[in-house]
DOTIVEX-348745 format. One record per atom (N, C-alpha, C, O): atom name; x negated, y negated, z negated; residue number from 1. Coordinates in pm, 1 decimal. Each point is the difference from the previous one (the first is absolute). Example, Ala and Ser with C-alpha at 12.3 -4.5 7.8 and 13.67 -1.06 7.14 Angstrom:
// residues 2
+------+----------+----------+----------+------+
| name |        X |        Y |        Z | resi |
+------+----------+----------+----------+------+
|    N |  -1319.0 |    569.0 |   -780.0 |    1 |
|   CA |     89.0 |   -119.0 |      0.0 |    1 |
|    C |    -90.0 |   -120.0 |      0.0 |    1 |
|    O |   -103.6 |      1.9 |    -66.5 |    1 |
|    N |    138.6 |   -106.9 |    138.5 |    2 |
|   CA |    -82.0 |   -119.0 |     -6.0 |    2 |
|    C |     77.0 |   -109.0 |    -73.0 |    2 |
|    O |    -50.9 |   -110.8 |    -16.9 |    2 |
+------+----------+----------+----------+------+
//
This chain:
// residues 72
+------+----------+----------+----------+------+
| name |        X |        Y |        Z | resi |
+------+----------+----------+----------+------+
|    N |    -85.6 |    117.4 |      0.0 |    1 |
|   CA |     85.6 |   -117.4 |      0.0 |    1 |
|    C |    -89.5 |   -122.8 |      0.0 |    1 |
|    O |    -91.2 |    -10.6 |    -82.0 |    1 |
|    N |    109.6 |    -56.8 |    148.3 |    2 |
|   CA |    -47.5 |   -114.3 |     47.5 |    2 |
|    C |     49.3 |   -130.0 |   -121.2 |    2 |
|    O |    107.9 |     -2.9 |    -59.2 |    2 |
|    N |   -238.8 |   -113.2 |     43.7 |    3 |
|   CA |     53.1 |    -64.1 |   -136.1 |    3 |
|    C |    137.5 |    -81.6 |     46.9 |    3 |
|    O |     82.0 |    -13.1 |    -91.0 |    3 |
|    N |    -39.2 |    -52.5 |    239.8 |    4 |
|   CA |     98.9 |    -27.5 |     34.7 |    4 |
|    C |    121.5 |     72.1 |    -32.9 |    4 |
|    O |     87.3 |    -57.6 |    -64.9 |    4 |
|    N |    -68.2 |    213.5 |    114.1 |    5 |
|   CA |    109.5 |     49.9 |    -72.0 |    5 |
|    C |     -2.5 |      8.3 |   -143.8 |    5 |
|    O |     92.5 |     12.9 |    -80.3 |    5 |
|    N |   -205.1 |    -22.0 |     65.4 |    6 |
|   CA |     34.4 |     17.3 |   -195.0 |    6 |
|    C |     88.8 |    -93.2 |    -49.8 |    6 |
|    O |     92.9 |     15.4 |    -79.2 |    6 |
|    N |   -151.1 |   -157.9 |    160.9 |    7 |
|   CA |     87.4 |   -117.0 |    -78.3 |    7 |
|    C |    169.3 |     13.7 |     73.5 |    7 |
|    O |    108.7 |    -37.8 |    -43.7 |    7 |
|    N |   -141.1 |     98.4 |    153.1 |    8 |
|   CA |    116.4 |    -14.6 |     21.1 |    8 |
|    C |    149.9 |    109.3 |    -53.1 |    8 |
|    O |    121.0 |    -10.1 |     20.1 |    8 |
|    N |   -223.2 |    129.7 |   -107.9 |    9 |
|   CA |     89.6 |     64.7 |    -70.3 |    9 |
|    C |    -14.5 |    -72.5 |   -136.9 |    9 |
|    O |    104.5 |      7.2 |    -64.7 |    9 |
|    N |   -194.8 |    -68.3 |      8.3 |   10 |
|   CA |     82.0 |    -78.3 |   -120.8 |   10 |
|    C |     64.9 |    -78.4 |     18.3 |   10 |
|    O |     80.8 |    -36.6 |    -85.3 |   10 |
|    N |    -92.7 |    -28.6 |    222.5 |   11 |
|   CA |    119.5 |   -144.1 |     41.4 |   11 |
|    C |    163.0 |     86.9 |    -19.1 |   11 |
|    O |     95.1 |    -43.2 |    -65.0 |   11 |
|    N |   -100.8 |    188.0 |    150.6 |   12 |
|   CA |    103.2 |     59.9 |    -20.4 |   12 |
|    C |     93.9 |     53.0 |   -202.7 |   12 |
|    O |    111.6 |     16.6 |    -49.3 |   12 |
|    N |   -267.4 |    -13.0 |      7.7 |   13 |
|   CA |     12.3 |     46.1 |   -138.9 |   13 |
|    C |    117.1 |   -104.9 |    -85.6 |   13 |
|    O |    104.5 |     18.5 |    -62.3 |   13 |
|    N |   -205.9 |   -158.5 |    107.1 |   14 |
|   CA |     78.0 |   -136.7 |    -53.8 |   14 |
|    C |    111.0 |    -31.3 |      4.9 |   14 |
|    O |     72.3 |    -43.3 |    -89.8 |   14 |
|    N |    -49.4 |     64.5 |    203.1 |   15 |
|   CA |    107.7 |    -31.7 |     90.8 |   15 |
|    C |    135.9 |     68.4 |   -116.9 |   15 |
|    O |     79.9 |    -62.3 |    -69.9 |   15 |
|    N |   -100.5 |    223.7 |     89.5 |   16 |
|   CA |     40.9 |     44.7 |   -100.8 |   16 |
|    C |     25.6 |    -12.1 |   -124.2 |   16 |
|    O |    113.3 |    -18.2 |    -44.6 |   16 |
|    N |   -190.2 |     24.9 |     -5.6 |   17 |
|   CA |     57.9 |    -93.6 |   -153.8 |   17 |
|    C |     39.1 |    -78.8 |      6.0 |   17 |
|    O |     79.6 |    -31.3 |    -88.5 |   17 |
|    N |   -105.3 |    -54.5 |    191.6 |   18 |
|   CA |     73.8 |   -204.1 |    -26.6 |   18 |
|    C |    136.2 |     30.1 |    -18.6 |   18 |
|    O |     59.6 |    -43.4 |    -98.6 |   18 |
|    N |     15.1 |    138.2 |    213.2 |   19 |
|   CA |    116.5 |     21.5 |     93.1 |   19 |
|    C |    118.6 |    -55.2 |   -126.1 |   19 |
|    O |    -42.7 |     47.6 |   -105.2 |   19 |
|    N |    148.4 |   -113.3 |     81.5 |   20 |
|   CA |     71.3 |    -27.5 |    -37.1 |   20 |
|    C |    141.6 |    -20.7 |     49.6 |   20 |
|    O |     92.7 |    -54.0 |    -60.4 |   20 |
|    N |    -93.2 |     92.6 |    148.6 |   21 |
|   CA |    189.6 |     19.7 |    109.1 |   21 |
|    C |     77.4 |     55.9 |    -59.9 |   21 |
|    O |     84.7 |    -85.6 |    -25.5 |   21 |
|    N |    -61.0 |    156.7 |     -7.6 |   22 |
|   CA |     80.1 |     92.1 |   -115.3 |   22 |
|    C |     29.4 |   -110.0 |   -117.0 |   22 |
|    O |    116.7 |    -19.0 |    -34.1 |   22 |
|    N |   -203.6 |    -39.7 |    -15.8 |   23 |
|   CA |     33.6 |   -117.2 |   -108.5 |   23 |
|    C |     47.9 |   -106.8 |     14.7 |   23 |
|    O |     56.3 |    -69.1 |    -84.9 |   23 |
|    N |    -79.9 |     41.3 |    223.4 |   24 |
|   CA |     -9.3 |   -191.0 |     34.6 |   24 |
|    C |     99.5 |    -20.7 |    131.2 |   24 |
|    O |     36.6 |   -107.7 |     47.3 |   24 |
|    N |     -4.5 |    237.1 |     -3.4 |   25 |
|   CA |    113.5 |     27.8 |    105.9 |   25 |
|    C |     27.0 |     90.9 |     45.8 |   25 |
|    O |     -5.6 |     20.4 |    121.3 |   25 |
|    N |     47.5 |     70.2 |   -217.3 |   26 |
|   CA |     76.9 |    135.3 |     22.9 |   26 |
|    C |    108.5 |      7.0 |    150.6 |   26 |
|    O |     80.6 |    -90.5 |     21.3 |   26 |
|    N |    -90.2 |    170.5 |     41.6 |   27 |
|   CA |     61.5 |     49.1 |     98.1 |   27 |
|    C |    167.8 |    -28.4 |    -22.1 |   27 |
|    O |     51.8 |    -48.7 |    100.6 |   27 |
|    N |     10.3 |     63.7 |   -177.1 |   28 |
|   CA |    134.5 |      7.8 |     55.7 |   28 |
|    C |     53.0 |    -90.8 |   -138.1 |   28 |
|    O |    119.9 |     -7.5 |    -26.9 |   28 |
|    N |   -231.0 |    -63.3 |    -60.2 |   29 |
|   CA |     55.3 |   -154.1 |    -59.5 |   29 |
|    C |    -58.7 |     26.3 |   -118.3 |   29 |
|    O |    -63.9 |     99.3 |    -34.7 |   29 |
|    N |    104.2 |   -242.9 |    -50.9 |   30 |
|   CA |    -66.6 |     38.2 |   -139.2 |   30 |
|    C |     74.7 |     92.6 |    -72.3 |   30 |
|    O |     -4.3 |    -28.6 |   -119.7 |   30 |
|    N |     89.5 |    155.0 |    148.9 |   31 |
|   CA |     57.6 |     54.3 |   -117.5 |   31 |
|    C |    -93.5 |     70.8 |     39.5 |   31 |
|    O |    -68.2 |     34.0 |    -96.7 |   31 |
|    N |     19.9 |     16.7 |    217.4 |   32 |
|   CA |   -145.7 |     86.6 |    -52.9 |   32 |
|    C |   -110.4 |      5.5 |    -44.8 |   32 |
|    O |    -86.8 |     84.2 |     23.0 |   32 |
|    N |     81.2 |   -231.8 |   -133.1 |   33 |
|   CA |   -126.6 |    -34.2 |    -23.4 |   33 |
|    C |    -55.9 |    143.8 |   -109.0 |   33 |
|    O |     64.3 |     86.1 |    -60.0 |   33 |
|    N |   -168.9 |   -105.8 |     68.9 |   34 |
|   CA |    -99.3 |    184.8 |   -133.5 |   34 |
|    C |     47.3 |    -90.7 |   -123.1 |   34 |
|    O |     -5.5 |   -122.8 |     -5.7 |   34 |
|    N |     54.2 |    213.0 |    -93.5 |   35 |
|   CA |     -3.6 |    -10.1 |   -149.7 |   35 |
|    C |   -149.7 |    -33.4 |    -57.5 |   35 |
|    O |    -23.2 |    -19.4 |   -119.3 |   35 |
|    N |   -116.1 |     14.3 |    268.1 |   36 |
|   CA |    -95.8 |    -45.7 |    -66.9 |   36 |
|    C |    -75.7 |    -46.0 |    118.5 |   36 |
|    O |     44.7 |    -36.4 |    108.7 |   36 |
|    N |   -241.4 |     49.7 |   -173.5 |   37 |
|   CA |    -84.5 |    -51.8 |     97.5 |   37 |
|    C |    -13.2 |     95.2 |     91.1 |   37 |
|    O |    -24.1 |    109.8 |    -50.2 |   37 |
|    N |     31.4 |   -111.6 |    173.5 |   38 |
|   CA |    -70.6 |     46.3 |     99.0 |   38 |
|    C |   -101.1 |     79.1 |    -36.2 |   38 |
|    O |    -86.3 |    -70.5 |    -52.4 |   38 |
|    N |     51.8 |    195.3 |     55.1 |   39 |
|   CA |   -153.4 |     62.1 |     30.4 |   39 |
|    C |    -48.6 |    109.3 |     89.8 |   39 |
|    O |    -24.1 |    116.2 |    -32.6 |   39 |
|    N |      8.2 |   -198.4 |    209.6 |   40 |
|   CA |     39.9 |    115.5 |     74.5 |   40 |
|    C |   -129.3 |     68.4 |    -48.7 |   40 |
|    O |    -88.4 |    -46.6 |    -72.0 |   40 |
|    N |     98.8 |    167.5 |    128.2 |   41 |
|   CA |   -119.2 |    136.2 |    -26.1 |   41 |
|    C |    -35.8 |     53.2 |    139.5 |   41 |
|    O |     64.0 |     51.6 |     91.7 |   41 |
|    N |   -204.5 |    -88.3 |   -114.7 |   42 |
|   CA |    -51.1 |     45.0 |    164.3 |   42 |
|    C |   -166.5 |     61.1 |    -73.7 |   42 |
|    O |    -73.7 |    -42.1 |    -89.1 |   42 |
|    N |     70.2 |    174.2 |    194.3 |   43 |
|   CA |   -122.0 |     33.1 |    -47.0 |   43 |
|    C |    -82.4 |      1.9 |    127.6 |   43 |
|    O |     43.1 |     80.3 |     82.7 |   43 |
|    N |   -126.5 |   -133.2 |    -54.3 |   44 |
|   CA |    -66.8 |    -26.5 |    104.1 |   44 |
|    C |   -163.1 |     36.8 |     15.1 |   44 |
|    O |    -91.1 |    -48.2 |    -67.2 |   44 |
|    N |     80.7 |    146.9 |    174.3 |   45 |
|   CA |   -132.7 |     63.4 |     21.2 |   45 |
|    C |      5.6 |      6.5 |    166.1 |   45 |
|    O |     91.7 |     26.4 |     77.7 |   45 |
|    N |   -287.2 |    -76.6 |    -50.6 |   46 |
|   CA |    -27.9 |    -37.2 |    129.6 |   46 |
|    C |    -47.0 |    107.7 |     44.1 |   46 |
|    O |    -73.8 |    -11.7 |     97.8 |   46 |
|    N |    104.0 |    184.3 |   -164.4 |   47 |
|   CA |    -43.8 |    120.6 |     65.0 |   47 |
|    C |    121.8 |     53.2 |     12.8 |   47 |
|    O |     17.7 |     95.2 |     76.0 |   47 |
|    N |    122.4 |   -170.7 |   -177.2 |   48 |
|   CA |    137.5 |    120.4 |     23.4 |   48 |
|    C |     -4.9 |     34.5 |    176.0 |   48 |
|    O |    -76.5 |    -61.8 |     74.1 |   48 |
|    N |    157.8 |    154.8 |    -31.0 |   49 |
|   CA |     -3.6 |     57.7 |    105.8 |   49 |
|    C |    128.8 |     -7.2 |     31.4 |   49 |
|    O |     46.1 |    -12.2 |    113.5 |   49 |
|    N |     14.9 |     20.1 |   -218.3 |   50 |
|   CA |    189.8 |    -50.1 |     21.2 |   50 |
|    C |     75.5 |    -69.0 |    -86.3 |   50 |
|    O |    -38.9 |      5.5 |   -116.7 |   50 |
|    N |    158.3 |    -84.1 |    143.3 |   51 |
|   CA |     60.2 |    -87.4 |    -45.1 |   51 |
|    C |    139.2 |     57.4 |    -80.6 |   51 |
|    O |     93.8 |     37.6 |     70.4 |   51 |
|    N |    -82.8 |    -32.0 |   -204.8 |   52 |
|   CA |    141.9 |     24.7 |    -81.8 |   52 |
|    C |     63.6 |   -128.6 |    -24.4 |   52 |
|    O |    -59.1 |    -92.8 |    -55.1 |   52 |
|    N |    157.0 |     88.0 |     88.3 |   53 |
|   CA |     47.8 |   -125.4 |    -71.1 |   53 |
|    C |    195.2 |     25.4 |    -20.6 |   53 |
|    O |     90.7 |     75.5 |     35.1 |   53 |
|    N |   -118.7 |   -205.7 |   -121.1 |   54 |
|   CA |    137.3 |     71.8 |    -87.9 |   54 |
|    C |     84.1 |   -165.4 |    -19.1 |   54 |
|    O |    -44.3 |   -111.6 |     26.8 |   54 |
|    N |    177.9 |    152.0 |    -82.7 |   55 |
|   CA |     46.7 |   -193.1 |      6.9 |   55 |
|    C |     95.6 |     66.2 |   -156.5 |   55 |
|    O |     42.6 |    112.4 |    -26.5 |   55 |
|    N |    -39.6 |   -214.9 |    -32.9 |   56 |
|   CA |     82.3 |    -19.8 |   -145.9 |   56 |
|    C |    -70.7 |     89.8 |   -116.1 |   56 |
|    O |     40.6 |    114.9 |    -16.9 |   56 |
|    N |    -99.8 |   -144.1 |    -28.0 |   57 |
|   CA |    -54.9 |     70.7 |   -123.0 |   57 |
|    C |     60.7 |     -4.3 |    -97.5 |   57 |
|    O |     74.2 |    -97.7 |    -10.2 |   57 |
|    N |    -75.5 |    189.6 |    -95.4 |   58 |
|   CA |     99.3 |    -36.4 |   -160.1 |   58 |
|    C |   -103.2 |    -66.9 |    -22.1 |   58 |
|    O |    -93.4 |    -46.9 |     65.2 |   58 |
|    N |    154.4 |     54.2 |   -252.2 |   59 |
|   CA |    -52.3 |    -94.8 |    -99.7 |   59 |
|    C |   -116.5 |     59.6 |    -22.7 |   59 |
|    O |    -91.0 |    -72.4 |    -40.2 |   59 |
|    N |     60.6 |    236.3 |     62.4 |   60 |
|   CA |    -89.4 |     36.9 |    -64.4 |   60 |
|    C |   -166.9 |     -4.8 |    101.2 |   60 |
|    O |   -112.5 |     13.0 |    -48.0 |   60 |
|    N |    145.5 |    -33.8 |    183.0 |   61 |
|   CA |    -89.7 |    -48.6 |    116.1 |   61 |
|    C |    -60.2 |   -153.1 |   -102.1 |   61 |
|    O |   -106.7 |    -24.4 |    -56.4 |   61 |
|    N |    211.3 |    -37.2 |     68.3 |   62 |
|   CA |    -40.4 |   -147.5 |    -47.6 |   62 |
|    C |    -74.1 |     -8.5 |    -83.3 |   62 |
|    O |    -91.7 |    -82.2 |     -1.4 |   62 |
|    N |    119.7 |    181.9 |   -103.8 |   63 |
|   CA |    -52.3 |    -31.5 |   -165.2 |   63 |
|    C |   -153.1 |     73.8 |     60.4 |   63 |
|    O |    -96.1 |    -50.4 |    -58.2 |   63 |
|    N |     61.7 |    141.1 |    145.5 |   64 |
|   CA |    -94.7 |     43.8 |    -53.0 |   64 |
|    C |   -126.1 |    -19.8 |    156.3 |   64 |
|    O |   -117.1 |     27.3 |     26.4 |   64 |
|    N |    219.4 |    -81.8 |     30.3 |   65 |
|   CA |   -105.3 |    -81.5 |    126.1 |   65 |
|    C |    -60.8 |    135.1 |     96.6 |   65 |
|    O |    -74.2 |     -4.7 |     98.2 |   65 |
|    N |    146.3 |    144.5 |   -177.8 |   66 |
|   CA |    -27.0 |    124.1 |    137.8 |   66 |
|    C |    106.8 |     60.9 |     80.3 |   66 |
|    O |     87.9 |     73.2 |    -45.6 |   66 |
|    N |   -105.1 |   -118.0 |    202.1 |   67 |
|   CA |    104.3 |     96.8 |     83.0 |   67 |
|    C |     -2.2 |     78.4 |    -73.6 |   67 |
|    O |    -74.5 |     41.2 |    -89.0 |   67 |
|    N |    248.4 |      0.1 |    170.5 |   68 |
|   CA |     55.1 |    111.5 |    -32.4 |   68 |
|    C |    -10.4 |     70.3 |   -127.5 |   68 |
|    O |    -34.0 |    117.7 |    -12.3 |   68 |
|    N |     66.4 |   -199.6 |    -84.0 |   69 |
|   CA |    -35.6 |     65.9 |   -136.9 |   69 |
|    C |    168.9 |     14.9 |    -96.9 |   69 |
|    O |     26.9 |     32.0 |   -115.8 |   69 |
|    N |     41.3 |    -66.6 |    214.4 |   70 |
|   CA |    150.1 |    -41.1 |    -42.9 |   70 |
|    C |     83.9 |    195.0 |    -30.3 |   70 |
|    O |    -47.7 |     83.6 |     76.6 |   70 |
|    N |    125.9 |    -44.7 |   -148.4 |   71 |
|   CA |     74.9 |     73.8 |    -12.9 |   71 |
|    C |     42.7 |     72.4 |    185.1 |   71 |
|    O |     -2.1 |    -89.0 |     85.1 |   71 |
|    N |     17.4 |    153.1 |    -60.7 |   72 |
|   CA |     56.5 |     36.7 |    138.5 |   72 |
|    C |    172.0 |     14.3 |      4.6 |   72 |
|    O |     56.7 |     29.1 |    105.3 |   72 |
+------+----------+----------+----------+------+
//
């Protein structure tokens, strides 16, 4: 990896954490605002080989900042 993509996967990293849409303009109005802060969860590696990704996490994703760690 080249030091250009590096920055440009922490630009992606940042990006990520900043993200606040869900808080500051929820999709279908403020009754969907979160009962809290925002903490999306992204785990990011410049050798993964494939991409999981997932949308709505519980409380227990949030509290503990690891995919998929929620009840099934």
């Amino acid at each position: 990896m080249t030091d250009g993509q590096a920055a440009k996967l922490e630009d992606l990293r940042a990006a990520i954490e900043a993200c606040r849409i869900c808080r500051d303009a929820p999709a279908r109005g403020p009754e969907d605002r979160l009962p809290h802060e925002p903490r999306p969860v992204a785990v990011i590696s410049s050798t993964a080989r494939i991409l999981i990704s997932g949308q709505a996490p519980g409380l227990r994703v949030h509290e503990s900042g690891l995919p998929f760690n929620d009840v099934g």
